[in-house]
Each structure stands twice: as C-alpha cells, then as structure tokens.
C-alpha positions, 0 to 999 in steps of 0.5 A: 447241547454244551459245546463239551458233549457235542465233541463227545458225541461226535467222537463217540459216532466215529467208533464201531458199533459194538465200542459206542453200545459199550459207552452207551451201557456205561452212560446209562448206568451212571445216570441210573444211579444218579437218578435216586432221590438224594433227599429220601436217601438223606432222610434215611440216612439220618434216620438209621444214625438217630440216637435216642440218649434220653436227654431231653434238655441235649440242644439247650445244656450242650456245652453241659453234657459235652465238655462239663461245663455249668448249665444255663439257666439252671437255678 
C-alpha cells in the first residue's frame, strides 16, 4: 500500500461511523465509474462520429479536398 493511502485511511479510521460509510459510498463510486472499458467506449465513440463522405481517395488526395491543392499522382 503507498505511503498516501495509509495516511488516508488512518485518517478516515479516526472519523465516526456514519462519516467513514460517507467516504466509503464516494469511493465506490468513483471506482465504479472508472471501471468501464476506456477501449469499448473509444470504439464507440468513434463509431457514432464516422462519416461517410463517398470519397474514397480522402487519405491519399487530403491536401486536395482539404485546402485545393492539385492531387498527387493524378495524371
């Protein structure tokens, strides 16, 4: 345990019960919500801020469609 949480919780234990269930409730809480999958909700996310733009040169022309200039490779 680090050093940081052993004075936490000593300090915690010196509270009365009903303060210490009120920092237990909050601590819970958090780690409840940090307990969601960062990658699952990334990939929603993304998912939900796709666009479909019908180009499908838009990686390889993006200075093209982006700021006018020529495309590459274009003949």
């Amino acid at each position: 345990m680090t050093e940081l949480l052993e004075q936490a919780i000593s300090q915690v234990r010196q509270l009365p019960d009903s303060e210490r269930n009120s920092i237990a409730a909050l601590i819970l809480k958090a780690l409840e919500q940090k307990q969601g999958d960062f990658w699952a909700d990334f990939d929603e996310i993304i998912a939900e801020s796709q666009v479909s733009t019908g180009i499908t040169d838009l990686s390889d022309q993006h200075d093209h469609y982006a700021h006018g200039g020529e495309k590459r490779g274009v003949e």
